[in-house]
Structures are given as structure tokens and as C-alpha cells.
N, C-alpha and C positions, 0 to 999 in steps of 0.2 A: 504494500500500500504506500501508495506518496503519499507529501502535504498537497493538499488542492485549496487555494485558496480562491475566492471568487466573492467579487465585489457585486451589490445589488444595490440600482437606484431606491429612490423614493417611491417609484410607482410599482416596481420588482421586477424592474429586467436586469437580467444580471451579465457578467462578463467575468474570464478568467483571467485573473493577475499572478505576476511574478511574484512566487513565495517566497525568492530570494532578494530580490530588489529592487520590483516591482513595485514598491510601498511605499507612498510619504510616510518622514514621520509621524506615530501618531495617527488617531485614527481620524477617518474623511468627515468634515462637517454635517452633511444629509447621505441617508441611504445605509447602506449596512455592508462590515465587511465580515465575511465569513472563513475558517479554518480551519479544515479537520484533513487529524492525521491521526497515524497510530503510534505507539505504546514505542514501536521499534525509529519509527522518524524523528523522537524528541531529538535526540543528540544533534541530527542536524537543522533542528527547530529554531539556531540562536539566532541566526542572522534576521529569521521572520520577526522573532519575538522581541528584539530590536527594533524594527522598523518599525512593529506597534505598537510600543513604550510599554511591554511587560514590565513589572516588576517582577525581584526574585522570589517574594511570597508567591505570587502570583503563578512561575515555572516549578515553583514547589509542588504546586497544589496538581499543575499540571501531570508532575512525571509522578503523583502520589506517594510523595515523600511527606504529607500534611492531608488529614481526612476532611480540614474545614478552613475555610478562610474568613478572617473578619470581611464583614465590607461595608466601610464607612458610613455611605448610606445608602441603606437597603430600598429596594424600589424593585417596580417589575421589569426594569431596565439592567437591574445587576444582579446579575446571581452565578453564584457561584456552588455545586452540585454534583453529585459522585448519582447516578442512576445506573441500574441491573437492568440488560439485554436479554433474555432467555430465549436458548434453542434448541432444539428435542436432536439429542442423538443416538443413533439408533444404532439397539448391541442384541444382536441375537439370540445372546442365552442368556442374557438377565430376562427375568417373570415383568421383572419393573421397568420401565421407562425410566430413560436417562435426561437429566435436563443440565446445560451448560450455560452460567449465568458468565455474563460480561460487562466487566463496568465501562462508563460512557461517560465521563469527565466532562464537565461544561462550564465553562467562562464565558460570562454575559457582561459586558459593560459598556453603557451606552448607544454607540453605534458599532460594535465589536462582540463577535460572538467567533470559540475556540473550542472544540472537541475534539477529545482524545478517546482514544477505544483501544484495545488489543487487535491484533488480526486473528480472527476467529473464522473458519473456512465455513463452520455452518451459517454465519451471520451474513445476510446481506449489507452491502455499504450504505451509508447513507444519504440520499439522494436530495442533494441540498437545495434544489430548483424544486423538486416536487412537496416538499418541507413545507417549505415558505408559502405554495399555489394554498396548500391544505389550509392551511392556518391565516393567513391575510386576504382580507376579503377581494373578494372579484366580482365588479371592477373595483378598483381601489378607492375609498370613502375619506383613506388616510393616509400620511406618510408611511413606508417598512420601518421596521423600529423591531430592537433586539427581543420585543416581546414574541411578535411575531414566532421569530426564531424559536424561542422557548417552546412555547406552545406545539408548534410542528416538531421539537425531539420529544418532549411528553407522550404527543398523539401516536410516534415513532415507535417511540419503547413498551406504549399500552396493546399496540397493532400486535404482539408479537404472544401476548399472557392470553388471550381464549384459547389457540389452537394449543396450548402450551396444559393449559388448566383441563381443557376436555380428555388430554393422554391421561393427566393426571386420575380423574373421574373415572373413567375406563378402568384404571389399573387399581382403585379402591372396589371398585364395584368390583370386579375380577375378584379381589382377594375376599370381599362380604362375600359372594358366592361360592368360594374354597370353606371360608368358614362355615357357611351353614350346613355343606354337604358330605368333606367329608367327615369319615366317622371315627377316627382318630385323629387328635392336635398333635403337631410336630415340632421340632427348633424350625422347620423351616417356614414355617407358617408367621410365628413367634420373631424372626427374622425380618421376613417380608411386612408387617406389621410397622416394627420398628421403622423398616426403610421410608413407608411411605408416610409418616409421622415427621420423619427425618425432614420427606423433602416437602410436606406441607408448611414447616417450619421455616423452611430456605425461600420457598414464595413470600412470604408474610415478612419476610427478611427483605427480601427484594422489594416486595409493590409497597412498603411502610415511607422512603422517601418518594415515591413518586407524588402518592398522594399528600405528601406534606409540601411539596413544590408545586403540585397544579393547587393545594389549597388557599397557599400563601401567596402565588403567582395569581391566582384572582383578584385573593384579597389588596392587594397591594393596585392591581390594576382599576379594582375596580374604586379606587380610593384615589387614585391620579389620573383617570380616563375621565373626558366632560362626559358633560351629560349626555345622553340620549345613545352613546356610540355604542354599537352592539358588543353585546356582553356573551354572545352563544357559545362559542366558542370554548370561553373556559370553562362555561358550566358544565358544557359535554363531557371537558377532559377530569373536572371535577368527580363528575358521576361516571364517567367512564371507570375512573382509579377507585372509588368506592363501591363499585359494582365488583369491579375485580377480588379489592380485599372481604368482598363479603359470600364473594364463591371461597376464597380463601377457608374463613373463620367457617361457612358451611361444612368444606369437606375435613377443615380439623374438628369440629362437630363430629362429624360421620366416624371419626378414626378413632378416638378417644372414647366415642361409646361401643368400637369395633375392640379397642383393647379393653375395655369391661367386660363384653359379653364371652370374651376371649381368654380374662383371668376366670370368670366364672363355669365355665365349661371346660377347664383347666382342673377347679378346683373341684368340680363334680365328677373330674376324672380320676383324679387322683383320690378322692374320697370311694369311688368305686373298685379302685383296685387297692385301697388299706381294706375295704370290707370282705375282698376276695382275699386276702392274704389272710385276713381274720377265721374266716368261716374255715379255709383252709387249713390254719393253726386248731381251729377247736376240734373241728374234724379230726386231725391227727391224735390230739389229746384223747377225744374220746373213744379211738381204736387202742390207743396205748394204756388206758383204764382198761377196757375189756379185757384185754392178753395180758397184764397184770393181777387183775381178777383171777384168770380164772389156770396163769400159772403157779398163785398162790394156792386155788383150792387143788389142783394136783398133784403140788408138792407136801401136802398134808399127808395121804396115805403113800406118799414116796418115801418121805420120812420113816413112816411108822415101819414101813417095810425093808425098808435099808438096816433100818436095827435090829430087826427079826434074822433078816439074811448076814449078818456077820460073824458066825459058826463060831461063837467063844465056846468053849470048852462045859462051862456051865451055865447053863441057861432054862430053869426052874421054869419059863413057862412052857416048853418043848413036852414038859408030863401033864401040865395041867391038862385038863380035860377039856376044860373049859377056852383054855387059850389060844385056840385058831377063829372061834366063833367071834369073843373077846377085840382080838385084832381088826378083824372086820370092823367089828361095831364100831370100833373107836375110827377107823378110817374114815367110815360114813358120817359118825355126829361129827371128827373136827373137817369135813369138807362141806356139810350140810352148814354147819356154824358159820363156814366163813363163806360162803355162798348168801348166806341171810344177810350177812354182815356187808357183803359189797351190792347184794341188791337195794338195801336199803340205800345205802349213800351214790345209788344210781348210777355203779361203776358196772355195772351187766344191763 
């Protein structure tokens, strides 16, 4: 990208001048001169910025070494303004749209007006004849004046946030519909979420100066504009910029009650598999009460019987009469016993 500079009378026909030295000093009595370059042309920007009595506050502000410049007095003839360009770029494996914001530098003063921008390939340039048609009436009612200007980069920068905001909407809507269907939440989900929170937040970051510059750029005009002179213009670019930031505040609405409904069906998940692990846990508990049960009631006449079967030498009940029946019995009462004993405490 070069510097293009180009001069416009009073009635707004315009002609290209030498960026180099092309320039009285100082800028022209009537009509307006105009200059935009990019981000990579400052360095050879002096000689221009010379000719038009820049200050070094001033190329400060320019090459964004300062986010704000004082300006003695404020009017809708000087301003001085950092605006965001946005442009959808397109990556085939993100879920999400990509949006690439651009700042747009702007020195307004008097009959002089200076934008600086990056060179950004998705951006289109800026077309400083078609600017100025948008924005100053036709036929001309009044001298060109750096308001003009203003106005056609605002209208500029707003031309670019619907088709920007509608990717935006799509790719909310895309993910409300992931959310409601399917049937387990993922990191991925949880991810894409955050992303697009992320870049709700980056819009609202961007359009918060535009709308405070077509606010103040009215207000200010319509305080040093006579009477009767049409005022439509800014009111458009007014409500143009507050339309935009209230699709904004809409779809962080939309997002913020998508991360609600998203922690609560999170938490109803999670809550349904502690209850599966639970049921699971008692289940097991209650298999290992049974086979405890009832390898205690077996090991009653194991018992009794393993002391029977140990052939000591003397053993007094081997005569009794009575003592095989004896054996038995007692097998039976201590496994009946403890059989009563585990049913009751509901371990069989």
C-alpha cells in the first residue's frame, strides 16, 4: 500500500497530490486534504507530515506509540480516534468463524484528515472519493469540511459488522443446537462455548469506540452546525452503531444463558453418574453381605466338624452314644442361629 494523498475542493471534487512535495505548508485555506497510508508507509511519512505541520504528538499517535491524544479544542472538526475494521477469515477446521479486527487510526483537524491502517489482505482499501459522495450531501448545500470525512470512515467501519455479526449468529445458533441434541457434554462443547463468548466480547471491544465517536461527533456537530442544516446523517451513523452494539449485548445474552443451561446439564450429569456409581457401590455391598452371611453360616458346622475329624488319640465322645446325633444338632442350631441373626439385620 502507498501514501495517497488527495486534495478535495469545497464542492468535493477532488485531485491527487504529491505526498512528497506536492504540499504547501500547512494545510489549504477551503476544501479538504486527505491521507491514508498504512502501518508499513509511516517511516517514509516525514516529509508529508512536514508539509502538513504535524506535530510529534501528533506522528505518535499516528504510528501508535500513544492510544489518545489531547486536543485543545474539541469540535467535530478534530478528532483524533483508534477505530476496529473487522473481516471474516475463513479456516476450514475450526467449528467457529474467524474474525480479524484492524485498527484505523484517524487525525481530523480542520481542513486535514490522516488514516493509518495495517495492510490486511482481507480488508478492502479505502475509497476516499466514495467516503466523502456517502457522507456530504449531493448537490452540495455546504462547504466539504473534515466532518464530512468523519462520518464516511464511521459509515466505513459500520459497513463491515452485519455480515460480520450474522457469521457470528450462525455459529451461536450452530452450537445452541449441538447443545440441545446431543446426548452427552464434552470439553469440546465447553470449549466452543468459551470461544464464542471470547469473540462476543472482542465485538463489544470493537463497536464501544465507534459508537462513542459517531455519539460525540453528532453531539458536537450538532452544537456548531446553524440551524436548519440537515442533521440525517449522523443520526443514521448514531443508530446504525447502537443497533450494532445491541445485536452485540443480544447474542452475549444468548451465550451467557447458553453457559447456564450448559453448567446445569453439566451438573445433572454429573449428578447422574455419582448416582450410578452409588447404586453400583450398594449393589456390590449388598452381594458382599450375602456371601459373608452365608460363609459364616457354613463355617459353623465346618468348624464343628474339623474338631471331630482331628483323630486325637482320646476322644470320649467317639463312645458316646449319643454323640454323632449330638454333632449334628449343634451344627444345625449354631447355623440356624446365625442364619436368624443375618436375616434379621437384612444381610440375606
Amino acid at each position: 500500500m502507498t501514501i495517497t494523498t488527495r486534495r478535495f475542493t469545497a464542492e468535493g471534487a477532488s485531485s491527487a497530490a504529491d505526498s512528497a512535495g506536492g504540499l504547501p505548508e500547512g494545510t489549504p485555506p477551503s476544501g479538504l486534504t486527505w491521507v491514508d497510508l498504512s502501518t508499513a508507509d509511516l517511516p517514509s511519512f516525514a516529509a508529508t507530515a512536514t508539509a502538513l505541520g504535524l506535530r510529534e504528538a501528533q506522528l505518535d499517535f499516528l504510528r501508535g506509540s500513544r492510544s489518545r491524544l489531547p486536543i485543545p479544542t474539541p469540535s467535530a472538526e478534530s478528532v483524533a480516534a483508534v477505530l476496529h475494521r473487522v473481516a471474516i477469515t475463513t479456516e476450514e477446521d475450526g467449528p467457529v468463524a474467524e474474525f480479524r479486527f484492524s485498527e484505523l487510526r484517524i487525525l481530523a483537524s480542520d481542513a486535514l484528515v490522516v488514516t493509518v491502517q495495517p495492510e490486511n489482505p482481507g480488508q478492502p482499501p479505502l475509497q476516499l472519493q466514495t467516503l466523502l459522495e456517502s457522507a456530504h450531501p449531493s448537490p452540495p448545500k455546504r462547504p466539504l469540511r473534515a466532518s464530512d470525512a468523519i462520518s464516511g470512515l464511521i459509515g466505513a467501519v459500520l459497513r463491515d459488522y452485519p455480515v460480520a455479526l450474522d457469521e457470528l449468529e450462525n455459529a451461536i445458533e450452530s452450537m445452541e443446537g449441538t447443545l440441545f441434541q446431543e446426548a452427552r457434554l464434552d470439553a469440546a462443547l465447553s470449549h466452543r462455548i468459551y470461544q464464542l463468548l471470547q469473540k462476543v466480547h472482542r465485538f463489544d471491544w470493537a463497536l464501544r469506540p465507534v459508537e462513542s465517536l459517531a455519539t460525540e461527533r453528532g453531539t458536537d456537530a450538532a452544537e456548531s452546525s446553524p440551524a436548519g442544516e440537515e442533521s440525517s446523517t449522523r443520526a443514521d451513523l448514531i443508530m446504525r452503531a447502537r443497533r450494532m452494539r445491541d445485536r452485540v449485548e443480544l447474542l452475549r445474552s444468548h451465550l451467557e444463558n447458553a453457559v447456564a443451561l450448559h453448567s446445569t446439564l453439566l451438573t445433572i450429569e454429573q449428578n447422574e453418574a455419582t448416582r450410578r456409581v452409588a447404586d453400583a457401590s450398594y449393589a456390590q455391598g449388598e452381594q458382599s453381605k450375602k456371601i459373608s452371611g452365608w460363609a459364616a453360616i457354613l463355617f459353623a458346622p465346618t468348624l464343628i466338624a474339623s474338631i471331630y475329624g482331628m483323630n486325637f488319640r482320646q476322644m470320649p465322645e467317639l463312645f458316646w452314644g449319643w454323640g454323632y446325633p449330638a454333632a449334628v444338632g449343634l451344627m444345625l442350631a449354631l447355623s440356624l442361629t446365625l442364619w436368624i441373626v443375618f436375616k434379621r439385620r437384612e444381610w440375606l
